[in-house]
Residue, then its C-alpha position, 0 to 999 in steps of 0.5 A: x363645797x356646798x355653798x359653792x354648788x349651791x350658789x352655783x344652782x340659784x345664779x344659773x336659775x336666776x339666768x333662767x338656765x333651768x337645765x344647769x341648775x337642774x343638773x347642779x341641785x342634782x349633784x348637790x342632792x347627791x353630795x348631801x347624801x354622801x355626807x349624810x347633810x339630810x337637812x340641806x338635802x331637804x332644801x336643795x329637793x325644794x329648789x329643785x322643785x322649783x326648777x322642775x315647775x318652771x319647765x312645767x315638768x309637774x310629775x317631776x316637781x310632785x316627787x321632789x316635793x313628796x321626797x321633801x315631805x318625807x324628810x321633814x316628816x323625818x326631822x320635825x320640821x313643821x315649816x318644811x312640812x307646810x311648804x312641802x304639802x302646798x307644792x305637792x298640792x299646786x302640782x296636782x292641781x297643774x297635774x290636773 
């Protein structure tokens, strides 16, 4: 299941359909947390990001991205971390 939504969100935002992969990441974030898959929830916050900075939805991108840096904090992921810390960074910056 996970890959299938997951698959399904990259091809719609490949297609530039930023509101279906918004809403897909969103219900995969939610399938992760019922699952208790913190790790892909991580990810899929990164993606979701993504999306929100393409429709230049800052605010939006910023909590993804701190939500991300909270879970990377919580299972050590260094590179997560670091990637966490430079969209938190660009958003501020477009933030202004």
């Amino acid at each position: 299941m996970y890959w299938i939504l997951k698959t399904h969100g990259t091809v719609a935002l490949e297609f530039k359909d930023f509101t279906e992969a918004a809403r897909v990441f969103k219900k995969l974030k939610n399938f992760c947390e019922s699952r208790k898959c913190y790790n892909q929830k991580m990810h899929i916050y990164k993606q979701l990001a993504y999306v929100y900075q393409l429709q230049r939805l800052n605010q939006k991108a910023l909590n993804c991205y701190k939500r991300m840096l909270y879970l990377a904090w919580y299972h050590e992921n260094y590179v997560a971390e670091i990637q966490a810390y430079q969209g938190i960074s660009l958003n501020y910056f477009y933030l202004g």
